[in-house]
Backbone as CSV, one residue per row, in Angstrom:
resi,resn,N_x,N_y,N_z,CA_x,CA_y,CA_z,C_x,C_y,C_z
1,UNK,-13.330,-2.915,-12.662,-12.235,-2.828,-11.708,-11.332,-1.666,-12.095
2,UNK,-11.135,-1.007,-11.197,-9.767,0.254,-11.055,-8.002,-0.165,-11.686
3,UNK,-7.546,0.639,-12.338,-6.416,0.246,-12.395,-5.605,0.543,-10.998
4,UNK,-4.732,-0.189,-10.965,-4.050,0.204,-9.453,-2.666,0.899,-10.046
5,UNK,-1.820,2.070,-9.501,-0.652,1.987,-9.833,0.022,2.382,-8.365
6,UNK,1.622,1.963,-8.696,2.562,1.692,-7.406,3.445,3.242,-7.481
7,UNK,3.600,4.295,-6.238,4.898,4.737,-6.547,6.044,4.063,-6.579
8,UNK,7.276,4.600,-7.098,8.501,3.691,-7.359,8.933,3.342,-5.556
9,UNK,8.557,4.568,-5.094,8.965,3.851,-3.742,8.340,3.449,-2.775
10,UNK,7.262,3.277,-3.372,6.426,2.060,-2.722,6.611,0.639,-3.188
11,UNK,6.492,0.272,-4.365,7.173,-0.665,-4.744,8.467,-1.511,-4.337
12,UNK,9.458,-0.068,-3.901,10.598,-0.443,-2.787,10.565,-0.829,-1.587
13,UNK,9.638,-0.153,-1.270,9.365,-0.336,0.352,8.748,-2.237,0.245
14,UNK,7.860,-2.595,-0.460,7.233,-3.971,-0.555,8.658,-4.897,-1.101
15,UNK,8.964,-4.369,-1.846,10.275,-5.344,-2.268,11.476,-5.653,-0.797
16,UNK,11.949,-4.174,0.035,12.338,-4.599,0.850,11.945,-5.414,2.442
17,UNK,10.170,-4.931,2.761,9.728,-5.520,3.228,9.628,-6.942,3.060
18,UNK,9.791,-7.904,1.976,9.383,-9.202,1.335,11.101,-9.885,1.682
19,UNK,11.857,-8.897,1.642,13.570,-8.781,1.249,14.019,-9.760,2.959
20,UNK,13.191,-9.202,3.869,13.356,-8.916,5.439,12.435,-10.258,5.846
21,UNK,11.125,-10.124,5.142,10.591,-11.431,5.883,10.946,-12.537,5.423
22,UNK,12.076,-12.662,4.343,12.500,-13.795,3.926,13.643,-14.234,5.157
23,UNK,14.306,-13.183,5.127,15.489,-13.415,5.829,15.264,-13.526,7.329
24,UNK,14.073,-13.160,7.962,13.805,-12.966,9.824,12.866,-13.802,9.895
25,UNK,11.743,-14.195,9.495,10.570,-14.898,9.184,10.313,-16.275,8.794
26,UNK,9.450,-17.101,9.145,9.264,-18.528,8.833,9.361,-18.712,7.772
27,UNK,9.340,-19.878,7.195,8.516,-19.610,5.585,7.584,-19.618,5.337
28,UNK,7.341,-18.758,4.087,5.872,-18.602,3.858,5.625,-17.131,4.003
29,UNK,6.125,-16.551,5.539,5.713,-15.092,5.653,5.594,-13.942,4.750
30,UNK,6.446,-14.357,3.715,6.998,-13.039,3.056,5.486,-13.669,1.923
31,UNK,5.410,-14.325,1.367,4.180,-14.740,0.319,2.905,-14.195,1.041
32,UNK,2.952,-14.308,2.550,1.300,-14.221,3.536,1.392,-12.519,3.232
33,UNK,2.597,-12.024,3.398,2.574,-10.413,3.292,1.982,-10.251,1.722
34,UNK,2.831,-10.856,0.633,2.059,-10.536,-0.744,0.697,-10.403,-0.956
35,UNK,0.319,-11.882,-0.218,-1.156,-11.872,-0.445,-2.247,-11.213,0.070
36,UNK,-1.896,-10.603,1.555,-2.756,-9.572,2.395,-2.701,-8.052,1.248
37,UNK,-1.259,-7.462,0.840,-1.264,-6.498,0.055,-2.405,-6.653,-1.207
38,UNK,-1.852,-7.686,-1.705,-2.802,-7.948,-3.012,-4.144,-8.191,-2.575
39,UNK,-4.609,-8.972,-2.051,-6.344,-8.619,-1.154,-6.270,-7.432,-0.950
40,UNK,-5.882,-6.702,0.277,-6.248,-5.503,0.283,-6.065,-4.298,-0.661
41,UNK,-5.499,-4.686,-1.927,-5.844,-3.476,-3.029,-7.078,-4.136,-3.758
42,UNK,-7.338,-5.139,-3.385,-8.374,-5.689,-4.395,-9.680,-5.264,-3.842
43,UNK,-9.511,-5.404,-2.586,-11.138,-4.333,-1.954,-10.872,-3.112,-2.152
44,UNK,-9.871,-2.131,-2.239,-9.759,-0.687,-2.497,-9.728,-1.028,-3.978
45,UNK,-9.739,-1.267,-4.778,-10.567,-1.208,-6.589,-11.775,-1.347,-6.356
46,UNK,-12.242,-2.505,-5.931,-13.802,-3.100,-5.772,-14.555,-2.092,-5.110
47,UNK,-14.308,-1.219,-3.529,-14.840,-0.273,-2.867,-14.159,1.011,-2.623
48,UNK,-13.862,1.810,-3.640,-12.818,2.824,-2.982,-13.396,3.486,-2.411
49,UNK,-14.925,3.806,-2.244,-15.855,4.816,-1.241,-15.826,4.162,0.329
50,UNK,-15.234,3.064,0.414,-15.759,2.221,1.444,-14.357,2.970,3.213
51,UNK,-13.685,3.408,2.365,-12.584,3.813,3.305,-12.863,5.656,3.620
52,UNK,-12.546,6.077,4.960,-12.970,7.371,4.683,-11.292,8.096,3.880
53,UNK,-11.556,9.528,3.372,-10.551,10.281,3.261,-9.569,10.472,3.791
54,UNK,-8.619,10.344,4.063,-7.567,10.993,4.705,-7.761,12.445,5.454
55,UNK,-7.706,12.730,6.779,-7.919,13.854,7.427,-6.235,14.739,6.554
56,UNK,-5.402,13.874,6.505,-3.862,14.405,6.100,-4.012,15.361,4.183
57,UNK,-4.792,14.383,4.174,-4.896,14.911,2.266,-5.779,14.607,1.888
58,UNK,-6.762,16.015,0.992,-7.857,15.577,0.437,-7.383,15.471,-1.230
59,UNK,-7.597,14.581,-1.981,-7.571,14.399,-2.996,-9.134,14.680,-4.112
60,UNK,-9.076,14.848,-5.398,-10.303,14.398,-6.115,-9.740,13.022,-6.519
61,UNK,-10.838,12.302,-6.428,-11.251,10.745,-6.842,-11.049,10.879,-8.172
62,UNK,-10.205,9.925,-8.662,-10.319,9.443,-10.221,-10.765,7.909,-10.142
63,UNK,-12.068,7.964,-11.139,-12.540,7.383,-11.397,-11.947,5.691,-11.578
64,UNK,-11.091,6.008,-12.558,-10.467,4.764,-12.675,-8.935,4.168,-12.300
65,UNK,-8.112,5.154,-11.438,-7.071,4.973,-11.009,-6.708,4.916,-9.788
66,UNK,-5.968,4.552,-8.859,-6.301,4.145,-7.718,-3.959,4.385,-7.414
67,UNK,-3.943,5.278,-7.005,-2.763,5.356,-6.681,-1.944,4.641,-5.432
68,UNK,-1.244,4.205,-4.986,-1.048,3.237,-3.553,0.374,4.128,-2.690
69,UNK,0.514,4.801,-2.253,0.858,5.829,-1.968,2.450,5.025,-0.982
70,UNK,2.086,4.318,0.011,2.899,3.847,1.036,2.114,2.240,1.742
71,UNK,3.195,1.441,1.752,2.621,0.214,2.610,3.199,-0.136,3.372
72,UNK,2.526,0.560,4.987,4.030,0.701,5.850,3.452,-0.520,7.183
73,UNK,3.762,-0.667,7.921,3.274,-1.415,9.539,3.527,-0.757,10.388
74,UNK,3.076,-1.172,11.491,2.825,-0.205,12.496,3.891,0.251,13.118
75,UNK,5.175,-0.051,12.805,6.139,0.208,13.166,6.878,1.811,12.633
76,UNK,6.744,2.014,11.811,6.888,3.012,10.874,6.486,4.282,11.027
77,UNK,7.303,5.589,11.454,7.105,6.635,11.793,5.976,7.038,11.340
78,UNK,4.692,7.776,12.001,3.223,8.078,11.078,3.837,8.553,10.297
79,UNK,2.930,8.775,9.174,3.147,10.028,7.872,4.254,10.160,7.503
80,UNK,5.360,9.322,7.716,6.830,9.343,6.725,6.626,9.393,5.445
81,UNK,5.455,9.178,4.866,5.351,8.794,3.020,4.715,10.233,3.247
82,UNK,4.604,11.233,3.678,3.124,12.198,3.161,4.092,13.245,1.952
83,UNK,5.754,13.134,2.174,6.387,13.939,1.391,5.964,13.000,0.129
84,UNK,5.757,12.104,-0.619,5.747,11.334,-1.720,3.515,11.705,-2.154
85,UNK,3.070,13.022,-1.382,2.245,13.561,-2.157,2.511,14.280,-3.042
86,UNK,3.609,15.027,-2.961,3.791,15.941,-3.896,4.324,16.091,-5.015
């Protein structure tokens, strides 16, 4: 398995996302959001070939690290995170 790591403001973005479905949301929602995130990094370790490239940024693949760039919904201006490539 891949190590996964978080930018700091991605990490923010999930903390305030979790922050919001506590407070607007049933209960439970904000845990259903944890657990879809955490599944879905767990198939990007398990398959990282399985997703195509980004047309926005080509990266080289490291082997064992797996960076998580932005975890946004569909609500969320496209490509607002693409400044947090650089």
């Amino acid at each position: 398995m891949r190590r996964i790591r978080y930018l700091d403001a991605t990490g923010a973005e999930i903390k305030a996302a979790v922050t919001w479905y506590r407070a607007h949301r049933t209960t439970g929602t904000a845990e259903m959001f944890l657990r879809e995130i955490s599944d879905s990094i767990t198939q990007i370790a398990e398959l990282p070939n399985a997703w195509p490239i980004s047309k926005v940024d080509r990266r080289v693949r490291v082997r064992d690290l797996i960076t998580v760039v932005a975890v946004a919904h569909t609500s969320r201006r496209p490509g607002y995170w693409l400044d947090r490539l650089r």
